[in-house]
HTML snippet that shows the backbone in 3Dmol.js (N, CA, C, O; Angstrom):
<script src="https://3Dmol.org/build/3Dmol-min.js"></script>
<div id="view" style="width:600px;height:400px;position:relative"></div>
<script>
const pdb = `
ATOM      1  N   UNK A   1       0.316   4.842  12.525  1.00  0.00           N
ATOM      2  CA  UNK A   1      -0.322   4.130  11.436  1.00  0.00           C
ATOM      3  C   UNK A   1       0.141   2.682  11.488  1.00  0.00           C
ATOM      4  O   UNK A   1       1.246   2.358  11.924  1.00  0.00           O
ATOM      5  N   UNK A   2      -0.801   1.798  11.000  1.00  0.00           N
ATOM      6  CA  UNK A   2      -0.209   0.327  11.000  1.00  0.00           C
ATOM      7  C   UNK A   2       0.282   0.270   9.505  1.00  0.00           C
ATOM      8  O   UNK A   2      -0.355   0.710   8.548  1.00  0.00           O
ATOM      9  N   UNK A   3       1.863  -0.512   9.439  1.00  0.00           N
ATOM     10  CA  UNK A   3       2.583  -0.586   8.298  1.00  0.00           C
ATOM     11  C   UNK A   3       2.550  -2.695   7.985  1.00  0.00           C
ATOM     12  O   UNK A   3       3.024  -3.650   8.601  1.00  0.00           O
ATOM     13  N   UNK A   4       1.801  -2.552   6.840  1.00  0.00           N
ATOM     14  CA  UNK A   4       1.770  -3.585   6.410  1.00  0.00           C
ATOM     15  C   UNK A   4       3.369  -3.840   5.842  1.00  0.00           C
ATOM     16  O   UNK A   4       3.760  -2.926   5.116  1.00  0.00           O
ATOM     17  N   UNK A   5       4.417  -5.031   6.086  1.00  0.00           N
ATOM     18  CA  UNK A   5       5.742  -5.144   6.388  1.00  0.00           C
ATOM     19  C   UNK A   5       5.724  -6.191   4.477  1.00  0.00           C
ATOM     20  O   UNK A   5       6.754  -5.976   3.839  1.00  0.00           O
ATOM     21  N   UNK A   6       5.119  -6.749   4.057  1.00  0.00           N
ATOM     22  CA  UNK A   6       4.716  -6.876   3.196  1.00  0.00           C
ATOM     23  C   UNK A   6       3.604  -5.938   2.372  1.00  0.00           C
ATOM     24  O   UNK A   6       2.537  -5.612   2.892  1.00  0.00           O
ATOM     25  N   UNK A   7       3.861  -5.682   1.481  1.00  0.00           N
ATOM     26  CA  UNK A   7       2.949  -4.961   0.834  1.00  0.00           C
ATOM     27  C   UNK A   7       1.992  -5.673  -0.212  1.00  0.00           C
ATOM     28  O   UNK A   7       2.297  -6.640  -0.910  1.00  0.00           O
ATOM     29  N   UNK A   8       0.634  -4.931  -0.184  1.00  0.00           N
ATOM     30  CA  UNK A   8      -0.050  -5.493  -0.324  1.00  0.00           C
ATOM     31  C   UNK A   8      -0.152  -4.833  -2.259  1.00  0.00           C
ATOM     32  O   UNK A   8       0.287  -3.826  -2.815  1.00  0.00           O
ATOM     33  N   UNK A   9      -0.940  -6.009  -2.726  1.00  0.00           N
ATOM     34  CA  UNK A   9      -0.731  -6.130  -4.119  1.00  0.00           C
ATOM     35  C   UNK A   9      -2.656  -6.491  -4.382  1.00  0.00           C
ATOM     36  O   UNK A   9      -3.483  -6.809  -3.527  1.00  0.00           O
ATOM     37  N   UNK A  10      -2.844  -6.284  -5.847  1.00  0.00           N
ATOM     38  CA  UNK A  10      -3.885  -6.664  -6.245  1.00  0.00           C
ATOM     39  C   UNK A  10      -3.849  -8.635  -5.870  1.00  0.00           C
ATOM     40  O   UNK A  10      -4.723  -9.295  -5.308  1.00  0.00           O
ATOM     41  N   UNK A  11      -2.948  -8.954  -6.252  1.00  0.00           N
ATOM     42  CA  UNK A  11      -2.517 -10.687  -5.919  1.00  0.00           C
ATOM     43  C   UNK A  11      -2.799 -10.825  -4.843  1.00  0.00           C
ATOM     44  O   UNK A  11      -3.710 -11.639  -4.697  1.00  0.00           O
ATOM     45  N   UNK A  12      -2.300 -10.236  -3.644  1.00  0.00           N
ATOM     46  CA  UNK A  12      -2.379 -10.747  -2.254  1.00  0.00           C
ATOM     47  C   UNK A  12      -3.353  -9.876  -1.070  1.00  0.00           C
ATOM     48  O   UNK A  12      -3.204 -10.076   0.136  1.00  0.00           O
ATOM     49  N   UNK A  13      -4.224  -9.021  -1.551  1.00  0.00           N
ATOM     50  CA  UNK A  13      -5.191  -7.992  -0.408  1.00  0.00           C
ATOM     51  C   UNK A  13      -6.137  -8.712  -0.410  1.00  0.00           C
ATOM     52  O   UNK A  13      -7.098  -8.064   0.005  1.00  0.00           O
ATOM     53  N   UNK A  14      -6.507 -10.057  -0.732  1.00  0.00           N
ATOM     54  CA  UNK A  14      -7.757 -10.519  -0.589  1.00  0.00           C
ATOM     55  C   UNK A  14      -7.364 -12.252   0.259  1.00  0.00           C
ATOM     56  O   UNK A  14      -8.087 -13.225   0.473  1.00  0.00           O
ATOM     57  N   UNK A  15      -5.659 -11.936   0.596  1.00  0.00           N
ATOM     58  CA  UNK A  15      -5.599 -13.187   1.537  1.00  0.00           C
ATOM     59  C   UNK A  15      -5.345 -12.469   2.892  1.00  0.00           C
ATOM     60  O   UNK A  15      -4.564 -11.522   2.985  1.00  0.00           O
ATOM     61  N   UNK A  16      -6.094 -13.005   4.002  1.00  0.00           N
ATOM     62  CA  UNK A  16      -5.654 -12.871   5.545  1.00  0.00           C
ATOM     63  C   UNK A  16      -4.890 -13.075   5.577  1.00  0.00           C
ATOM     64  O   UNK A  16      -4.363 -12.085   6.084  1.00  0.00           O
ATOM     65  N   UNK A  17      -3.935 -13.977   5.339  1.00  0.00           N
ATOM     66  CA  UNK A  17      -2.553 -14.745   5.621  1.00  0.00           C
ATOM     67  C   UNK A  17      -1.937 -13.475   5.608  1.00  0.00           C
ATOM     68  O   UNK A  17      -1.222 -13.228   6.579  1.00  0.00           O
ATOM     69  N   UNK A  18      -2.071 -12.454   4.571  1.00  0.00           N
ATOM     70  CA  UNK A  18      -0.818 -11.763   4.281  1.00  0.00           C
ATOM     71  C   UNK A  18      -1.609 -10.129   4.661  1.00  0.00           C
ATOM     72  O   UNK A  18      -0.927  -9.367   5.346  1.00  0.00           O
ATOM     73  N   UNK A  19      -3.077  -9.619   4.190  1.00  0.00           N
ATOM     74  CA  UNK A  19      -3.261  -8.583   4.558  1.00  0.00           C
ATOM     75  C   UNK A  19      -3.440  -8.259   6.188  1.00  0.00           C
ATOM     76  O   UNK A  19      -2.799  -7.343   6.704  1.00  0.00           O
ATOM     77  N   UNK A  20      -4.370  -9.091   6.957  1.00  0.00           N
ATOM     78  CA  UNK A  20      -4.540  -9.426   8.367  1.00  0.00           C
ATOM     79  C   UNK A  20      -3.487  -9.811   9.394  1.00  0.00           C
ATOM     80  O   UNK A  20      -3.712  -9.375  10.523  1.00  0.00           O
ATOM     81  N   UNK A  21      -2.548 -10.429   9.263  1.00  0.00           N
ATOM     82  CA  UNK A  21      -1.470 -11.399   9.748  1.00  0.00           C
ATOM     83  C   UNK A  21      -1.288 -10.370  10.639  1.00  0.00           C
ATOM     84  O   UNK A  21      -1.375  -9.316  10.009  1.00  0.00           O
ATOM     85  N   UNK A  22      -1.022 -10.116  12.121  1.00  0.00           N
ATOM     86  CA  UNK A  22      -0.354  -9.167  12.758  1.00  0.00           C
ATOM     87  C   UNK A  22       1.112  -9.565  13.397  1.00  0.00           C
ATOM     88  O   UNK A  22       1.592  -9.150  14.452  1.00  0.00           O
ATOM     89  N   UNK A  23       1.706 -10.529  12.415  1.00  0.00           N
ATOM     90  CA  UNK A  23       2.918 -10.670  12.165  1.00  0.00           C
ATOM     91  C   UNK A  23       3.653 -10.067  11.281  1.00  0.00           C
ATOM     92  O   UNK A  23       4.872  -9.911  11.359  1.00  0.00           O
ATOM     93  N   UNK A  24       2.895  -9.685  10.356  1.00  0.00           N
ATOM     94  CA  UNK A  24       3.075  -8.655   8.847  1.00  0.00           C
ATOM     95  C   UNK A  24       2.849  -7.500   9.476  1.00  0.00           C
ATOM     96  O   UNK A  24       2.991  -6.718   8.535  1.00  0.00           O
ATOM     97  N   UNK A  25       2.637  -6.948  10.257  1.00  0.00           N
ATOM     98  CA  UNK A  25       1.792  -5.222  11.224  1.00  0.00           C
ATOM     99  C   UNK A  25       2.809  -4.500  11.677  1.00  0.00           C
ATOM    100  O   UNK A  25       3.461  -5.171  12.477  1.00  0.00           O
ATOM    101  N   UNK A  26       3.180  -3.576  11.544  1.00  0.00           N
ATOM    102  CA  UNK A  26       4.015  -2.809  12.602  1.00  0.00           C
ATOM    103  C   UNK A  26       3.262  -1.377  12.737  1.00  0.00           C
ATOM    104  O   UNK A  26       2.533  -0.876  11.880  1.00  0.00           O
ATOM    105  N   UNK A  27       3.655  -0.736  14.220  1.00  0.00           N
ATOM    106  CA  UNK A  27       3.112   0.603  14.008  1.00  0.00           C
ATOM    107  C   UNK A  27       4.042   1.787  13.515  1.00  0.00           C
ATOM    108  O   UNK A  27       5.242   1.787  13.787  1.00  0.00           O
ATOM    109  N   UNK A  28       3.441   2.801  12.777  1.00  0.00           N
ATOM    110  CA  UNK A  28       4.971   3.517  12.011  1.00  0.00           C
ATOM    111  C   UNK A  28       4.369   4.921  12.301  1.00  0.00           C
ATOM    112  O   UNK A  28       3.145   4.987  12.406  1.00  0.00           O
ATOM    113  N   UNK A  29       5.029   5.922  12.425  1.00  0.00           N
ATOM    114  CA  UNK A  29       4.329   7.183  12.325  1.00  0.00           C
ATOM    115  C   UNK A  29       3.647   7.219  10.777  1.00  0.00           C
ATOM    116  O   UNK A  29       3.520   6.285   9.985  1.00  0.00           O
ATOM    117  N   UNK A  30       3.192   8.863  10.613  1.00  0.00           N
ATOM    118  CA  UNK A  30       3.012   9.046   9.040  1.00  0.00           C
ATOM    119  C   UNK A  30       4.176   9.635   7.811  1.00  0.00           C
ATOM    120  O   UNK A  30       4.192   9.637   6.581  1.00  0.00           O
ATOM    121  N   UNK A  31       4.792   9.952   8.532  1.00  0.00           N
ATOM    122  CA  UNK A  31       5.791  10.367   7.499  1.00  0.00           C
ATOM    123  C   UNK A  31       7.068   8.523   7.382  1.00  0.00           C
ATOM    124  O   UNK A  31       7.855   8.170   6.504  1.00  0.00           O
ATOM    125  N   UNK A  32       6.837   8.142   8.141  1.00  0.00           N
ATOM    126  CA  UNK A  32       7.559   6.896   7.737  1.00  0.00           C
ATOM    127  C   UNK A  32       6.657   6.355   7.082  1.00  0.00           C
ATOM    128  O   UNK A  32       6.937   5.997   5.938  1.00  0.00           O
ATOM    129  N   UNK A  33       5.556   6.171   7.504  1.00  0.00           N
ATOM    130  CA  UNK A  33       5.019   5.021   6.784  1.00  0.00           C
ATOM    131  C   UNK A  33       4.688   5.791   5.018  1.00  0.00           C
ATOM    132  O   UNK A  33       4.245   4.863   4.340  1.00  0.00           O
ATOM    133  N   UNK A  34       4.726   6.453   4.576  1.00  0.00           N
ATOM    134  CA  UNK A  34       4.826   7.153   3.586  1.00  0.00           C
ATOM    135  C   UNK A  34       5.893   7.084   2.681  1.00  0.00           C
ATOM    136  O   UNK A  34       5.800   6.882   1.470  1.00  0.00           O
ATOM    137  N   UNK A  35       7.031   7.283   3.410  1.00  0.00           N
ATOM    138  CA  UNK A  35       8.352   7.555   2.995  1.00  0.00           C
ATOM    139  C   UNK A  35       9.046   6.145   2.913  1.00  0.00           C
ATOM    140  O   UNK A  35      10.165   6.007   2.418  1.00  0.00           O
ATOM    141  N   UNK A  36       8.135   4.865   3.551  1.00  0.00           N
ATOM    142  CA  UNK A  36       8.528   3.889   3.204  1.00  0.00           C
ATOM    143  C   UNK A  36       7.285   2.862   1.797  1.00  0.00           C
ATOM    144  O   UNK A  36       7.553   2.036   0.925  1.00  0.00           O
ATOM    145  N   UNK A  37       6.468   3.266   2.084  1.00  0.00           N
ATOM    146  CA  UNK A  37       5.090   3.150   1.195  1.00  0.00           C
ATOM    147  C   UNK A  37       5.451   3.762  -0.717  1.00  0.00           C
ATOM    148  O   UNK A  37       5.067   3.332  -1.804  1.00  0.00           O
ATOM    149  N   UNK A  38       6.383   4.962  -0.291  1.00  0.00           N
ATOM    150  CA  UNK A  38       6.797   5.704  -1.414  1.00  0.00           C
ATOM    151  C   UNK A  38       5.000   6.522  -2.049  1.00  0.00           C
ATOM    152  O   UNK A  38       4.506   6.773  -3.148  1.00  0.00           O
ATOM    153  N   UNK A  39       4.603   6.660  -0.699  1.00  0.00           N
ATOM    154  CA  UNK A  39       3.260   7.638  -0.875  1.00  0.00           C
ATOM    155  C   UNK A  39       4.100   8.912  -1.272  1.00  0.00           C
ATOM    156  O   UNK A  39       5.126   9.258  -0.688  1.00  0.00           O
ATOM    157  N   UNK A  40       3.352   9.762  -2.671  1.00  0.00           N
ATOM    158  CA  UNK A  40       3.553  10.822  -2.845  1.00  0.00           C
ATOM    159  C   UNK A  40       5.516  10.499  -3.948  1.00  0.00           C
ATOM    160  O   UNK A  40       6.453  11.214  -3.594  1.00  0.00           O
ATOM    161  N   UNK A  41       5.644   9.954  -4.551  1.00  0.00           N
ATOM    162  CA  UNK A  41       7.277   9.391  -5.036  1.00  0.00           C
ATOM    163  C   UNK A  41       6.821  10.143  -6.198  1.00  0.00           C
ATOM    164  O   UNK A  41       7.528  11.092  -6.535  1.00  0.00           O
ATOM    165  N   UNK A  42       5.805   9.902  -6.849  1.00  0.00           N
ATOM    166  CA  UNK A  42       5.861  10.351  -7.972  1.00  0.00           C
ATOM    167  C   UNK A  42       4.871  11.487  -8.321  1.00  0.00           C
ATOM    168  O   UNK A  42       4.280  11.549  -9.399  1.00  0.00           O
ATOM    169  N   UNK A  43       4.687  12.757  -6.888  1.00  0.00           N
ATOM    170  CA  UNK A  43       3.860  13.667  -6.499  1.00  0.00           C
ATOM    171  C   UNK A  43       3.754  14.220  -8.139  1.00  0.00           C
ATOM    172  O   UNK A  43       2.820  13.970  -8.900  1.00  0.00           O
ATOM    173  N   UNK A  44       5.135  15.144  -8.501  1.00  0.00           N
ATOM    174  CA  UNK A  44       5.770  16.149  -9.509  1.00  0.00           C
ATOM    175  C   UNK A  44       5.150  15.685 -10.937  1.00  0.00           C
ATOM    176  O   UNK A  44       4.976  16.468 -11.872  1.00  0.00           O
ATOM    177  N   UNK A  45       4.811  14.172 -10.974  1.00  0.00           N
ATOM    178  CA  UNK A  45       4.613  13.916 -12.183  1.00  0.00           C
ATOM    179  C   UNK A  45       3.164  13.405 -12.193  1.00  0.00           C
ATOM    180  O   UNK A  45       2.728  12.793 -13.168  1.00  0.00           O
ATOM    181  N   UNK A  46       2.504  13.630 -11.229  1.00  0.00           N
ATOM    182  CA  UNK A  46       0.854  13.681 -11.137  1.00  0.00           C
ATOM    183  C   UNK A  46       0.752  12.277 -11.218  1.00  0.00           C
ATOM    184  O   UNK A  46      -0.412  11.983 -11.491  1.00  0.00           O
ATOM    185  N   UNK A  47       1.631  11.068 -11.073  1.00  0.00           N
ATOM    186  CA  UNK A  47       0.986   9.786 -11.204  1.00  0.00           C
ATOM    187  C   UNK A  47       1.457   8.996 -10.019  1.00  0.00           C
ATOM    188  O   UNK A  47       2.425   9.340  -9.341  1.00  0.00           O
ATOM    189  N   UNK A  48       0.644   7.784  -9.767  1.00  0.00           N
ATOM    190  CA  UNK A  48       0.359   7.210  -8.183  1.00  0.00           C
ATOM    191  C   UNK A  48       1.300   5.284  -8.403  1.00  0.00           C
ATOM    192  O   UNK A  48       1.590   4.249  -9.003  1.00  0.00           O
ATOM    193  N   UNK A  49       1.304   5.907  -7.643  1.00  0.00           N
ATOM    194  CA  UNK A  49       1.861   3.971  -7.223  1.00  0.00           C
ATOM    195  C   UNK A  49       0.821   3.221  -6.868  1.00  0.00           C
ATOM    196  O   UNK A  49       0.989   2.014  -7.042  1.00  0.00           O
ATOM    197  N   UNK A  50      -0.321   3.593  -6.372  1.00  0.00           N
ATOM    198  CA  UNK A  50      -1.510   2.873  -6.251  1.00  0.00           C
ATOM    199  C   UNK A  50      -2.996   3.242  -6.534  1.00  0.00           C
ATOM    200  O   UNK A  50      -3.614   3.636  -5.545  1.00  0.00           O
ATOM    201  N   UNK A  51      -3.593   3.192  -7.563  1.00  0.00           N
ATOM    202  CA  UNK A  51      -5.117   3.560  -7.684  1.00  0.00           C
ATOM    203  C   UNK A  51      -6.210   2.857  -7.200  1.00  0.00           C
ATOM    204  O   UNK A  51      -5.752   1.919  -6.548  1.00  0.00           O
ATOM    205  N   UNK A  52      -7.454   2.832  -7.187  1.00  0.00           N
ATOM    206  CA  UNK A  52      -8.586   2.432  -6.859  1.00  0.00           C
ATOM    207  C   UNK A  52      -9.499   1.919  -7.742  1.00  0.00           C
ATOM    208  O   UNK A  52      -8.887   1.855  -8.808  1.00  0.00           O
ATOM    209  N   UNK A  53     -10.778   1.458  -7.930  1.00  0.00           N
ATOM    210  CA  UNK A  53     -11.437   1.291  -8.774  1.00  0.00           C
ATOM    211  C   UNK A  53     -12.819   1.745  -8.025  1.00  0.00           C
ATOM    212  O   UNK A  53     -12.816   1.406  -6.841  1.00  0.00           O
ATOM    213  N   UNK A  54     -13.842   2.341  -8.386  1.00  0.00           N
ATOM    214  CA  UNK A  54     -14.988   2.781  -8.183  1.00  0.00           C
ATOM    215  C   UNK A  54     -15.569   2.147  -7.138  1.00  0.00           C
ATOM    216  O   UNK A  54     -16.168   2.879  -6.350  1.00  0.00           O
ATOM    217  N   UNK A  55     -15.553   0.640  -6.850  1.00  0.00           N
ATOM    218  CA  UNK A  55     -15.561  -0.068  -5.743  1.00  0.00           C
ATOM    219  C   UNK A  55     -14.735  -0.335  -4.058  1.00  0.00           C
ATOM    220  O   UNK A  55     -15.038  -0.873  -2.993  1.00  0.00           O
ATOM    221  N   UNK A  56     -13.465   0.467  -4.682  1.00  0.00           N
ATOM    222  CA  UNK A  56     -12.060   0.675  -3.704  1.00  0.00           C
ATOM    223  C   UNK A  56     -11.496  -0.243  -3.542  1.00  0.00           C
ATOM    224  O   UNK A  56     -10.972  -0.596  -2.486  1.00  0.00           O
ATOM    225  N   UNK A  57     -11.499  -1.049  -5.013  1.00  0.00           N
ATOM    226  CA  UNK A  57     -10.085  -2.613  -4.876  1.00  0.00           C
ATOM    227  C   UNK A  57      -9.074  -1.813  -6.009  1.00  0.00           C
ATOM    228  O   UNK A  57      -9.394  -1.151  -6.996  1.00  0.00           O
ATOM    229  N   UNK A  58      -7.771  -2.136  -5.479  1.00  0.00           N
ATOM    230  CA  UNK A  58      -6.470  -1.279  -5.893  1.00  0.00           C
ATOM    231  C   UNK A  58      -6.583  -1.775  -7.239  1.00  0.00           C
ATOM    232  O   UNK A  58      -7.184  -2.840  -7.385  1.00  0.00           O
ATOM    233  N   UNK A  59      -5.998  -1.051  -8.491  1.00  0.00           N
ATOM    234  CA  UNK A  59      -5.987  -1.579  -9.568  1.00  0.00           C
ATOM    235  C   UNK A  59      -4.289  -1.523 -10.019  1.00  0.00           C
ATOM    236  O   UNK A  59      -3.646  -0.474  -9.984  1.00  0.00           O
ATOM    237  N   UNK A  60      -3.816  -2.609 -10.365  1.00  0.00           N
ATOM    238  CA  UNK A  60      -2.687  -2.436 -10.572  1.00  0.00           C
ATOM    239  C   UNK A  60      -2.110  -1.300 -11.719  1.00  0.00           C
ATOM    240  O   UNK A  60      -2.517  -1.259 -12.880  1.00  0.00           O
ATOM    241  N   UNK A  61      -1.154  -0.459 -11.187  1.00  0.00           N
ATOM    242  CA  UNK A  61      -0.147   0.465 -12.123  1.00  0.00           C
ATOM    243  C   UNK A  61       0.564  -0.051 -12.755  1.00  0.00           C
ATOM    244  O   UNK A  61       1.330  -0.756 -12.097  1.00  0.00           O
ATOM    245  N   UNK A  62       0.803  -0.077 -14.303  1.00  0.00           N
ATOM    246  CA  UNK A  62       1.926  -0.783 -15.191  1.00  0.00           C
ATOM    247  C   UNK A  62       2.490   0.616 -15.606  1.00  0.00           C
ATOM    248  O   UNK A  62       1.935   1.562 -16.166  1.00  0.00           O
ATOM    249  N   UNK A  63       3.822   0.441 -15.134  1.00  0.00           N
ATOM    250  CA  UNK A  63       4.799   1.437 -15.842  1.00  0.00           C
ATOM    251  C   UNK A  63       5.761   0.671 -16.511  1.00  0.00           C
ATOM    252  O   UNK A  63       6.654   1.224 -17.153  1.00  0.00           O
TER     253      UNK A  63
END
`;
const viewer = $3Dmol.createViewer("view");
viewer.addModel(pdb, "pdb");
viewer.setStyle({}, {cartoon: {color: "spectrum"}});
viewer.zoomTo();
viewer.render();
</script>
């Protein structure tokens, strides 16, 4: 999988500089890139670190 080294935010997925850059890129398996993503952290309690909107632009999580 390619691991964006910066993570991408509602603020910054709509700049190349930072989503595109393949200076920002690394390749990671899937369980790293997960386990560093914190995909699945908050499986137990049914809520996400990152959602979508009907269109598929991330909507920010406020906890």
């Amino acid at each position: 999988m390619v691991h964006h080294t910066t993570m991408l935010t509602p603020d910054n997925i709509s700049n190349p500089d930072i989503a595109l850059n393949h200076d920002l890129l690394e390749y990671v398996c899937k369980p790293c890139h997960d386990r560093e993503e914190g995909h699945f952290l908050y499986r137990e309690e049914r809520q996400r670190r990152c959602i979508f909107d009907d269109d598929g632009n991330p909507i920010e999580v406020v906890r």
